[in-house]
N, C-alpha and C positions, 0 to 999 in steps of 0.2 A: 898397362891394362891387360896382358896377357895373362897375367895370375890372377883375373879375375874371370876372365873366361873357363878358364880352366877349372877354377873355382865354383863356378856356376854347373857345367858339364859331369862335375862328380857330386855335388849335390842333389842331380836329376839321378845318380845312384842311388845314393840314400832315401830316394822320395820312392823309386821303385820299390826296393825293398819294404817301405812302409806299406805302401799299397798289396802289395803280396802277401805280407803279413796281415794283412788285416782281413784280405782276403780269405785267410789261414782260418781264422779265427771266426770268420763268422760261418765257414763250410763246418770245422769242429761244433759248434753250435746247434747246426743244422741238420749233425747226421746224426742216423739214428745207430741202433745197437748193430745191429745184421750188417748194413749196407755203410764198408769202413769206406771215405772218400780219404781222410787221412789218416795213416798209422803211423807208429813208436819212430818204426825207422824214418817214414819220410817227413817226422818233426823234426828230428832229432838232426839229419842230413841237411835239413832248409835253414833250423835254426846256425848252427857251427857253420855252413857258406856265408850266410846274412854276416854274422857277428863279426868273420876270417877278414871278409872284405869290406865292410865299414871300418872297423877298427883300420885297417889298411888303407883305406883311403882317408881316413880322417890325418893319419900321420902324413901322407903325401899332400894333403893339404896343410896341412905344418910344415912341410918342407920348401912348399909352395913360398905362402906368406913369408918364410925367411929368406929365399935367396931373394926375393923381390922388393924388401922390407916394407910388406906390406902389414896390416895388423890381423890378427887371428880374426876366424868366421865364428862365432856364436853358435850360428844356426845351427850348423855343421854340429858341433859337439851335442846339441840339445835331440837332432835328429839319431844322432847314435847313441845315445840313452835313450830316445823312446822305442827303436830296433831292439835293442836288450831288452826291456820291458813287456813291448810286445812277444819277446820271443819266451819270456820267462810267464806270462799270462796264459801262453799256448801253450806251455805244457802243463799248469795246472789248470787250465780248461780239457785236455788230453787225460788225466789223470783225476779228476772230476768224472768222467764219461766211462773210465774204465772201472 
């Protein structure tokens, strides 16, 4: 049962992440032309962390589920494609605005 703790623990990363990003994305929304709360750089910086370390944790929970022979998490992979998603939305929401 400890790959599943584990398991759970890195999945409260990826929910993070999503919440940030969405966060991202409705401030993009919200601001106007003058008053930038988001710019190029700090998409661009938040998107490439988000992606670095989901993708990273998603393998460590692959490595997980194997030494414990346990079976793959779904969720996990479905939440790191909506982190890509949402990160590739942000920047033509960013680029929409520019």
């Amino acid at each position: 049962m400890v790959g599943m703790e584990i398991n759970d623990l890195l999945n409260f990363v990826l929910i993070t992440f999503i919440i940030s990003l969405l966060v991202i994305s409705v401030a993009l929304l919200l601001q106007k032309k003058r008053g930038n709360l988001v710019n190029g750089f700090t998409l661009s910086i938040i998107s490439v962390i988000s992606v670095i370390v989901s993708g990273t944790n998603l393998m460590i929970m692959g490595y997980i589920a194997d030494e414990f022979n346990l079976s793959g998490d779904a969720m996990s992979t479905y939440m790191f494609f909506i982190i890509v998603g949402v990160n590739i939305l942000n920047f033509l929401l960013y680029l929409k605005k520019e």
